[in-house]
C-alpha positions, 0 to 999 in steps of 0.5 A: 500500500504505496503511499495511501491516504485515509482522510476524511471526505471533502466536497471536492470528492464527489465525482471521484466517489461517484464513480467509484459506487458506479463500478461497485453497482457495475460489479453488482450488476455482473455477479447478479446478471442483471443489468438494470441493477443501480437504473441508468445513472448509478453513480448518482446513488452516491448522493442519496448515501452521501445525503443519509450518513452525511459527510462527517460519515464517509473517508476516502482512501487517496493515492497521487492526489486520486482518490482511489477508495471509499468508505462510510460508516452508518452509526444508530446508537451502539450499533454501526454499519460499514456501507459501502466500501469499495477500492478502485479495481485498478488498485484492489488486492493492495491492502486499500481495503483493509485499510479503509475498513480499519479506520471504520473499525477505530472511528466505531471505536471512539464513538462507542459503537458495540457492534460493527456490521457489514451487508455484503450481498449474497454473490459478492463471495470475494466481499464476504471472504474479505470481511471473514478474514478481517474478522466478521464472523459472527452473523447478527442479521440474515435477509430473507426475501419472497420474489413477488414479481418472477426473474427470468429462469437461472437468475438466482443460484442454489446451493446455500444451506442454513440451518438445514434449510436451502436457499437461493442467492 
């Protein structure tokens, strides 16, 4: 990690972090298959997240000037969530993420959160190893969900059991 940055995030960041939650939607997109996933802009979804947490709530991870990682940090009470946490994919595999998730980790800290929790979607098995390996492997919360509305046949995999039952991701 050549001289990475984690400093808190100025205005001046917005486009960079847009773009950088447009490649985290697009990679959703691929593991799901799903090209609609994010709408047509999916960068501006940053400004809904950025208007939620607020400023004072998310760092960015900055190399040669470039931003190039972001992360927020969701806090009710005693209980915070790190979301999202992206690195550039010209940049990962270099420690960045780590180090944005342990600056999560210490901010949580000082502010006396008791929990500290992370949502990475089902696919998503290089963010749920990443997470494991740092150490989250205590499961608070499971999502479950009834499709209302028909995908298109092979949209979801099998294979995951729980507690004896089998589940679609």
């Amino acid at each position: 990690m050549r001289d990475v940055m984690i400093r808190p995030y100025h205005p001046s960041d917005l486009e960079p972090c847009r773009a950088l939650w447009a490649e985290l939607t697009l990679h959703h997109r691929k593991i799901y298959n799903d090209s609609t996933i994010g709408g047509d802009a999916p960068g501006f979804f940053f400004d809904r997240h950025l208007a939620r947490v607020g400023p004072g709530r998310i760092w960015v991870a900055e190399q040669e000037g470039k931003v190039i990682g972001l992360v927020g940090l969701i806090v009710n009470d005693q209980e915070a969530e790190v979301e999202p946490i992206v690195v550039a994919s010209t940049h990962r595999h270099q420690g960045i993420g780590r180090a944005l998730l342990g600056r999560m980790i210490e901010e949580a800290g000082k502010l006396g959160v008791r929990y500290l929790g992370v949502r990475p979607v089902a696919r998503n098995v290089d963010a749920i190893a990443f997470f494991h390996d740092a150490g989250f492997r205590t499961l608070g919360h499971i999502e479950l969900f009834i499709e209302l509305t028909p995908s298109a046949p092979g949209a979801w995999k099998s294979g995951l059991e729980l507690f004896g039952h089998a589940f679609g991701y």
